[in-house]
VOKEVO-332353 format. One line per field, with one value per residue (C-alpha): residue number from 0; residue in three letters; x, y, z. Coordinates in nm, 4 decimals, always signed. Example, Ala and Ser with C-alpha at 12.3 -4.5 7.8 and 13.67 -1.06 7.14 Angstrom:
! residues 2
nr: c(0 / 1) .
rest: c(ala / ser) .
x: c(+1.2300 / +1.3670) .
y: c(-0.4500 / -0.1060) .
z: c(+0.7800 / +0.7140) .
END
This chain:
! residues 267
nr: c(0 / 1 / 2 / 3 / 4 / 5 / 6 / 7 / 8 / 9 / 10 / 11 / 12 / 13 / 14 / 15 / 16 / 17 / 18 / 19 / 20 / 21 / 22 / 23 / 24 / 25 / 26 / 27 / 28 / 29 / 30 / 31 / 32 / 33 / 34 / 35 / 36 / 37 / 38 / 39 / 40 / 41 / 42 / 43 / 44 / 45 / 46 / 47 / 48 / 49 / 50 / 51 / 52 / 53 / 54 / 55 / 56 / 57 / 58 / 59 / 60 / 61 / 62 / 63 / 64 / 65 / 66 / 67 / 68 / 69 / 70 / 71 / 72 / 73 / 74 / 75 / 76 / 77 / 78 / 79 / 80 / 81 / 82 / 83 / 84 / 85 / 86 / 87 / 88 / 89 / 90 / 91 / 92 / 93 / 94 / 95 / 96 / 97 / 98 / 99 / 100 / 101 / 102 / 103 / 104 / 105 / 106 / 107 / 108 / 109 / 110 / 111 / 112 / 113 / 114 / 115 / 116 / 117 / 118 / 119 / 120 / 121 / 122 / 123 / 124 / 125 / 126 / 127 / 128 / 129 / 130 / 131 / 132 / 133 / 134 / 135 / 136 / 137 / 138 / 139 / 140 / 141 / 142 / 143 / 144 / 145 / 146 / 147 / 148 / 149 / 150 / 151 / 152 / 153 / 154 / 155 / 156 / 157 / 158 / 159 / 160 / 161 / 162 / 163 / 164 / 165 / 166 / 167 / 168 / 169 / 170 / 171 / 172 / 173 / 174 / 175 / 176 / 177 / 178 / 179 / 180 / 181 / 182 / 183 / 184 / 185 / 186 / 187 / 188 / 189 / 190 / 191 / 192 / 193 / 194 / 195 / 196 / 197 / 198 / 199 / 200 / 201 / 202 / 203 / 204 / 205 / 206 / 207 / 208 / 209 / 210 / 211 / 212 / 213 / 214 / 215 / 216 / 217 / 218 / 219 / 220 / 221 / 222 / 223 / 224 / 225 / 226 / 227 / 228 / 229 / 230 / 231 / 232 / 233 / 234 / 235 / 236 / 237 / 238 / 239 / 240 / 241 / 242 / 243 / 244 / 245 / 246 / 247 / 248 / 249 / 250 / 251 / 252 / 253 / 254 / 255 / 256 / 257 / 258 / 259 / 260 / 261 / 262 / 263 / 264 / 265 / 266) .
rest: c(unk / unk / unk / unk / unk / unk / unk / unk / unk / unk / unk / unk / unk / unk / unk / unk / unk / unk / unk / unk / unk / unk / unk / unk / unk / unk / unk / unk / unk / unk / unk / unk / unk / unk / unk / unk / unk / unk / unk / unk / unk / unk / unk / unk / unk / unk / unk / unk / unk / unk / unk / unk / unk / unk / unk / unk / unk / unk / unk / unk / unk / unk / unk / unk / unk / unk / unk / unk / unk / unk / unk / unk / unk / unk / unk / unk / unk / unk / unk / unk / unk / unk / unk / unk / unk / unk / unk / unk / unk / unk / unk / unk / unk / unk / unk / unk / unk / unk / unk / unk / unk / unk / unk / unk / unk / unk / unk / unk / unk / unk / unk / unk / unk / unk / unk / unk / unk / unk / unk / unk / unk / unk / unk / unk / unk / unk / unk / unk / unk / unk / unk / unk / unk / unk / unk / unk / unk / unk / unk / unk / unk / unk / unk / unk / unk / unk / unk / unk / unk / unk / unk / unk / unk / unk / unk / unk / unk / unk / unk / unk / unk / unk / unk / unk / unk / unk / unk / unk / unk / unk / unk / unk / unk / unk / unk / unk / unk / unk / unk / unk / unk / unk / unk / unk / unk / unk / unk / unk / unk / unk / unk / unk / unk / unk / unk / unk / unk / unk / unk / unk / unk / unk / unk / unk / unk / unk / unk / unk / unk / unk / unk / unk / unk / unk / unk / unk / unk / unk / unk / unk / unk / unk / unk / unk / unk / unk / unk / unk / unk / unk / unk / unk / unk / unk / unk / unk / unk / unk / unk / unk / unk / unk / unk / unk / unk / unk / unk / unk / unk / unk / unk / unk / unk / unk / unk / unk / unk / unk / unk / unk / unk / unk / unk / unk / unk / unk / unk) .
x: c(+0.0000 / +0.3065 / +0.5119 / +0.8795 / +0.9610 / +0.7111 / +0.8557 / +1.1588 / +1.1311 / +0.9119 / +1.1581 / +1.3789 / +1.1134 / +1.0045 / +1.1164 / +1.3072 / +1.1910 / +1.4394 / +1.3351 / +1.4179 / +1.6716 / +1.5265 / +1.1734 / +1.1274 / +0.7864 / +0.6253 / +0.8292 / +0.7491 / +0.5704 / +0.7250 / +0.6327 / +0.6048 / +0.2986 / +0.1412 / +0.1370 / -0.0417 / -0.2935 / -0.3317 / -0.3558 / -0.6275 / -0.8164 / -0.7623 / -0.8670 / -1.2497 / -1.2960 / -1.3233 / -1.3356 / -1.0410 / -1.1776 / -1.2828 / -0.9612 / -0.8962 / -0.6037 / -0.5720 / -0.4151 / -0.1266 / -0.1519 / -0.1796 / -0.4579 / -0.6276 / -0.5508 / -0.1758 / -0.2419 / -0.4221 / -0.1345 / +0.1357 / -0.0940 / -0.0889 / +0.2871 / +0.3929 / +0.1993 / +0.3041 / +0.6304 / +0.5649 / +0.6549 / +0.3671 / +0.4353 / +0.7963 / +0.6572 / +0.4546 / +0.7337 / +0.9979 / +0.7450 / +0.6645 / +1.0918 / +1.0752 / +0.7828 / +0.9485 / +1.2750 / +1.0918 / +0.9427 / +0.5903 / +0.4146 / +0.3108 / +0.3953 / +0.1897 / -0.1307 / -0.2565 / -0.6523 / -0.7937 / -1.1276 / -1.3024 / -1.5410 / -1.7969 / -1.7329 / -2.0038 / -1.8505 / -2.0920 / -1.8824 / -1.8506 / -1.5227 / -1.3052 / -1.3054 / -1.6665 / -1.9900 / -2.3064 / -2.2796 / -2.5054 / -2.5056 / -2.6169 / -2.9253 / -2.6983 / -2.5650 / -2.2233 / -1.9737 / -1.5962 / -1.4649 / -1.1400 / -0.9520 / -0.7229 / -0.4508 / -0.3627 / -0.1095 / -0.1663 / -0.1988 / -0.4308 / -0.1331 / -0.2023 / +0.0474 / -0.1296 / -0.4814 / -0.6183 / -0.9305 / -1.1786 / -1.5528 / -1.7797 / -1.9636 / -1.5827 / -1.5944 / -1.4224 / -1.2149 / -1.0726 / -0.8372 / -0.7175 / -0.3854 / -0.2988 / -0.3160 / -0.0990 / +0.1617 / +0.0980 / +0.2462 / +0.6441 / +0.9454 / +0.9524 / +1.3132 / +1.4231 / +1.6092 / +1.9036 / +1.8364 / +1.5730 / +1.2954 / +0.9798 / +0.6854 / +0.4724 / +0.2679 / +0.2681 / -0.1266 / -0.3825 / -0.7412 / -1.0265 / -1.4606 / -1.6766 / -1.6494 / -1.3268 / -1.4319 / -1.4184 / -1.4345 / -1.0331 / -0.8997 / -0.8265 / -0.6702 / -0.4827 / -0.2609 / -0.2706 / -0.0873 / +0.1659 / +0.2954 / +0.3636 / +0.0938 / -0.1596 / -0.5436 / -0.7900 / -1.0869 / -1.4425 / -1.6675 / -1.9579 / -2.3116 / -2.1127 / -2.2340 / -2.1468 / -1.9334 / -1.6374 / -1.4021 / -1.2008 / -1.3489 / -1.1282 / -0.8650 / -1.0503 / -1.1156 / -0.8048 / -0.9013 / -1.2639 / -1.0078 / -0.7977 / -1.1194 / -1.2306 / -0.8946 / -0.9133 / -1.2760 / -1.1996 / -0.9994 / -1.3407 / -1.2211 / -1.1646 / -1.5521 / -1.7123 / -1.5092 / -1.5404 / -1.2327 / -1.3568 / -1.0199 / -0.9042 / -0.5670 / -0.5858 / -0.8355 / -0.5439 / -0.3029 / -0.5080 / -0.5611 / -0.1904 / -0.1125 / -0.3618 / -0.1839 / +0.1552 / -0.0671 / -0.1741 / +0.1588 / +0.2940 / +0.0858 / +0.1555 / +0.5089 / +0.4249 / +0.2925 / +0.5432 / +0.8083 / +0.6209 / +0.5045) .
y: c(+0.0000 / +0.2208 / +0.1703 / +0.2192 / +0.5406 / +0.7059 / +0.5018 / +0.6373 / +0.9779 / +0.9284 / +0.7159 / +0.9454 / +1.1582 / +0.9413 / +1.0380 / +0.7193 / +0.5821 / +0.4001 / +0.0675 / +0.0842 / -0.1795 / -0.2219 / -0.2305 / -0.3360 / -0.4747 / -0.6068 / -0.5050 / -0.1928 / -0.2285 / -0.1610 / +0.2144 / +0.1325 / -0.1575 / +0.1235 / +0.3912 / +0.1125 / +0.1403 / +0.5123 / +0.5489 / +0.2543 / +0.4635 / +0.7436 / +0.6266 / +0.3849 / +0.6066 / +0.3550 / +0.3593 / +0.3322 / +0.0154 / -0.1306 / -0.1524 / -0.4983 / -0.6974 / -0.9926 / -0.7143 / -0.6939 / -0.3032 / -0.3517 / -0.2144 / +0.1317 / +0.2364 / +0.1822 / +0.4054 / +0.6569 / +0.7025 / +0.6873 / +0.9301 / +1.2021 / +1.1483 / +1.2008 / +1.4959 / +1.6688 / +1.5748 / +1.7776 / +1.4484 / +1.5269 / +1.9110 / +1.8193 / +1.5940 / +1.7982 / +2.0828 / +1.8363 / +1.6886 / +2.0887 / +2.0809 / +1.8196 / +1.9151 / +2.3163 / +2.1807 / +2.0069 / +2.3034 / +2.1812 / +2.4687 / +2.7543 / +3.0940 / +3.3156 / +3.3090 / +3.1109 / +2.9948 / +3.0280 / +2.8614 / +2.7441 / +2.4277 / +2.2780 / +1.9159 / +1.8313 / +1.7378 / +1.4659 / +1.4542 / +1.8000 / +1.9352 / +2.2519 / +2.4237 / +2.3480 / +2.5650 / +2.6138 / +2.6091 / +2.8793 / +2.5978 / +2.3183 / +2.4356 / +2.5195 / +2.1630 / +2.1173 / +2.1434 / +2.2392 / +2.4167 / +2.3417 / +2.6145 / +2.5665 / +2.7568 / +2.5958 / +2.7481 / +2.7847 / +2.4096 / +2.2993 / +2.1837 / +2.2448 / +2.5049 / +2.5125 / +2.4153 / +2.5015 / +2.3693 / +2.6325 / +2.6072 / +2.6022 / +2.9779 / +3.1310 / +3.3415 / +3.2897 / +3.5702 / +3.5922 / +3.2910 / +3.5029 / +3.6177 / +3.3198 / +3.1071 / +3.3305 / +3.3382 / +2.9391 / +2.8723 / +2.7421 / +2.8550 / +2.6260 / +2.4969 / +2.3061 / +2.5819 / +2.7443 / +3.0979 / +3.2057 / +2.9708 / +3.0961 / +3.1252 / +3.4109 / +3.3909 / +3.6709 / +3.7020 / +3.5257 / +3.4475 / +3.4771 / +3.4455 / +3.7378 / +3.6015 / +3.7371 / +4.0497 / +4.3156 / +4.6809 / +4.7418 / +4.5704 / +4.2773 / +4.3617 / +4.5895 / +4.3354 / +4.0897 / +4.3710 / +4.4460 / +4.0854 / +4.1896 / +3.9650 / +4.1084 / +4.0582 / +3.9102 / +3.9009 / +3.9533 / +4.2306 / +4.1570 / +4.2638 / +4.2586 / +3.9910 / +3.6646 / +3.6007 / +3.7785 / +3.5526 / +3.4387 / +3.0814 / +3.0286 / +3.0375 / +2.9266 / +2.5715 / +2.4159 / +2.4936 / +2.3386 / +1.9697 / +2.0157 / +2.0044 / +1.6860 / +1.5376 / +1.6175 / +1.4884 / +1.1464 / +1.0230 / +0.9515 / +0.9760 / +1.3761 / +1.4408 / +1.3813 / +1.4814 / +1.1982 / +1.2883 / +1.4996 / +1.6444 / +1.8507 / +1.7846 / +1.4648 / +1.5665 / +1.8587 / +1.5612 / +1.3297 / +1.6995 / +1.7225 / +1.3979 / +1.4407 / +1.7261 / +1.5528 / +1.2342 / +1.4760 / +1.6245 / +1.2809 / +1.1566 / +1.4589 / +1.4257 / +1.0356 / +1.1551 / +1.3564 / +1.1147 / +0.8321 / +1.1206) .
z: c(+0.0000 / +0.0614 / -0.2520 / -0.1918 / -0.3546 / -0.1150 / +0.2177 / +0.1218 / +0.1589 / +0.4772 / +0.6733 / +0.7468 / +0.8388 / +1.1303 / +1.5201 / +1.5987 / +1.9320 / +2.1285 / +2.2833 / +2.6346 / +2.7989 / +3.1430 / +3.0522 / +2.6707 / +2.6654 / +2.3455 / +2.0137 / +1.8452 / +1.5066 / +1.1935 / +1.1100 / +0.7572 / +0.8676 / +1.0695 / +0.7849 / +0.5935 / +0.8602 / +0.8745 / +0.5112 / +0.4983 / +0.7695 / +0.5734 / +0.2171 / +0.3354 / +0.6417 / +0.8032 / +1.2341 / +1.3661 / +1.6178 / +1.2926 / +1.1448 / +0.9763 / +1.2245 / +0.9401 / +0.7273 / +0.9563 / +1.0438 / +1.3614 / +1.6153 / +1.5259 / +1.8300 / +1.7332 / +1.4252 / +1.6063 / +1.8572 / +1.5507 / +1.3599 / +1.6466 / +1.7429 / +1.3734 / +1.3126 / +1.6790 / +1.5176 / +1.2091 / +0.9498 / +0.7455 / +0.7038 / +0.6130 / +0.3579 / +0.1782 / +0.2144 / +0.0422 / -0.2065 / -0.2937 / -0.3222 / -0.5753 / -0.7782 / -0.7718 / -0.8895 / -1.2315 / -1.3052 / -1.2152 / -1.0051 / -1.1596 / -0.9240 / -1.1655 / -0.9550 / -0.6487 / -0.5574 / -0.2696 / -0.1091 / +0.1444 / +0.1637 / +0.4397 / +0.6146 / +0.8770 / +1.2201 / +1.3242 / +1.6819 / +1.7517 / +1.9069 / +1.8488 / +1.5447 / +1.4600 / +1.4710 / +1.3279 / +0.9441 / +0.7569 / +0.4690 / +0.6244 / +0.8411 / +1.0879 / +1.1789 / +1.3568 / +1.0814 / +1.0017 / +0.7020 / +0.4884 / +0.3766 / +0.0938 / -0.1308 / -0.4262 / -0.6694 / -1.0545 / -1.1020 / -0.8127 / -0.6242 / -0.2506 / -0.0976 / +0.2660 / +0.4355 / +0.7393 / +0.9657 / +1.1259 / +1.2552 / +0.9502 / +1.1211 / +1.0029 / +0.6948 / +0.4451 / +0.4586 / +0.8117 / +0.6383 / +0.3532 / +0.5709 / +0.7448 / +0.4192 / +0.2805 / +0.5327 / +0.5805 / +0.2124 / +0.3133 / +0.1593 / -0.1362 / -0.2131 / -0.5101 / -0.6918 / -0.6737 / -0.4969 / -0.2515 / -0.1547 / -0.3718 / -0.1046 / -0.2652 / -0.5849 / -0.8492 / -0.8131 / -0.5739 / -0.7213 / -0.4706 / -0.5171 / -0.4332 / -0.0481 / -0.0063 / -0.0823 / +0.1873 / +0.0378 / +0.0121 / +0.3058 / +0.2588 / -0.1104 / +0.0765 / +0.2858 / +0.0205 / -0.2232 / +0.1230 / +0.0581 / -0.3140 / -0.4420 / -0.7061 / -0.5448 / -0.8352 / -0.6169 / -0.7843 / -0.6534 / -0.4380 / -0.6164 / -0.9478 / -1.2042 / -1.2817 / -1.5759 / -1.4392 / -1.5997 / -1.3009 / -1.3048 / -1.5668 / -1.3593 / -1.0165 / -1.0984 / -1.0034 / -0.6678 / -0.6584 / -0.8384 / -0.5274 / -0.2918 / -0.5069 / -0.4491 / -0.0622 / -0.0240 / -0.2403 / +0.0943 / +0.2677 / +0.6191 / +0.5122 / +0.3528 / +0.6758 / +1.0164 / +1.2492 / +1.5148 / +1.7769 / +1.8549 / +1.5856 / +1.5503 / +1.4462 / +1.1872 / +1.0549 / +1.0485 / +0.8140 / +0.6161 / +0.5945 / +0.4836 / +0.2166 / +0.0740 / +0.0613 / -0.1221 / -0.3387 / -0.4428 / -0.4548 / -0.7086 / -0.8882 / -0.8783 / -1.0289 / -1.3038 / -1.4194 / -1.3769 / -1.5897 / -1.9036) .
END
């Protein structure tokens, strides 16, 4: 399930945990039979008590502890950062312009970062927020209640994207231009700040018609949500504590960018 080109540039990602010589207890299992777990979790959605034993991954509650560790340990944000890296370095993400947009999960468990969503007759949800650049790659995503506009995520998206190596020179971490729907739009404000970063705001009017022309370019965004929400553990947020919920988002977005990265190397 975790072919080797992949385990290899998460293995050295991994904490390494010492086994301890006066109490060792029962034998560690293999990391790489654990990811198997987490990413089967990840892909059915299935609950983590339900997790299959004959397939070797070990308990769910083994995943769920390896999940949490990892991510307090920042592996999956160093993945996607280095996996960014790679795909900057063939030429693969376009800088010219960056998406931006939200989307509603319902959070049948409750928990932080949930509230009432004015989409969903005010049920208990979450919301995804998601930069993507030119491409639909994802540069950074954040959890928030699904009451949060849209908007009050604009800033710390931005300053969320990491410096992207890969080339010689300064690490890129600022498109030329960031596209944005009509729910970004504040009078001036918030085209203000995004200009003080020196990126260009495209952000369509509010009370202005449709046909603006920006979905041309807005798409890529809406694929990148598709992508996100085909892991079914991520289209309906079961975890009441929300950073394991951020973790599973995180290891999404490296997925994502490793596929990506795939498919360039076998065209």
């Amino acid at each position: 399930m975790v072919s080797d080109e992949l385990w290899s540039r998460i293995e050295p990602l991994l904490p390494v945990v010492p086994r301890r010589a006066d109490h060792p207890g029962r034998k560690r299992l293999d990391d790489r039979k654990v990811l198997c777990g987490i990413l089967f979790v990840l892909y059915t959605g299935i609950p983590w008590e339900f997790l299959p034993q004959e397939l070797g991954f070990g308990s769910g509650m083994t995943a769920w502890r390896r999940l949490r560790d990892w991510h307090q340990a920042g592996v999956w944000q160093r993945l996607h950062e280095n996996l960014l890296a790679e795909l900057n370095a063939a030429d693969a993400l376009d800088w010219s312009r960056a998406v931006i947009d939200g989307s509603h999960v319902r959070a049948l468990k409750g928990g932080p970062k949930t509230g009432a969503s004015p989409v969903d007759r005010a049920r208990t949800g979450s919301k995804h927020h998601l930069i993507t650049e030119g491409h639909g790659i994802p540069l950074a995503v954040s959890l928030t209640g699904g009451n949060r506009n849209d908007v009050t995520q604009l800033m710390p998206l931005i300053d969320q994207i990491p410096p992207v190596r890969g080339k010689r020179g300064r690490p890129r971490f600022r498109p030329d231009a960031l596209y944005a729907d009509r729910g970004y739009d504040d009078h001036d404000k918030y085209r203000d700040l995004v200009r003080s970063k020196g990126i260009t705001p495209v952000i369509a009017r509010r009370g202005s018609e449709h046909g603006s022309g920006l979905g041309v370019h807005r798409w890529v965004v809406e694929q990148t949500f598709a992508l996100l929400h085909w892991f079914r553990r991520l289209r309906i947020r079961w975890e009441i504590r929300d950073d394991i919920h951020e973790a599973f988002l995180s290891l999404a977005c490296g997925i994502i960018c490793w596929r990506r990265l795939r498919k360039l190397s076998l065209s």
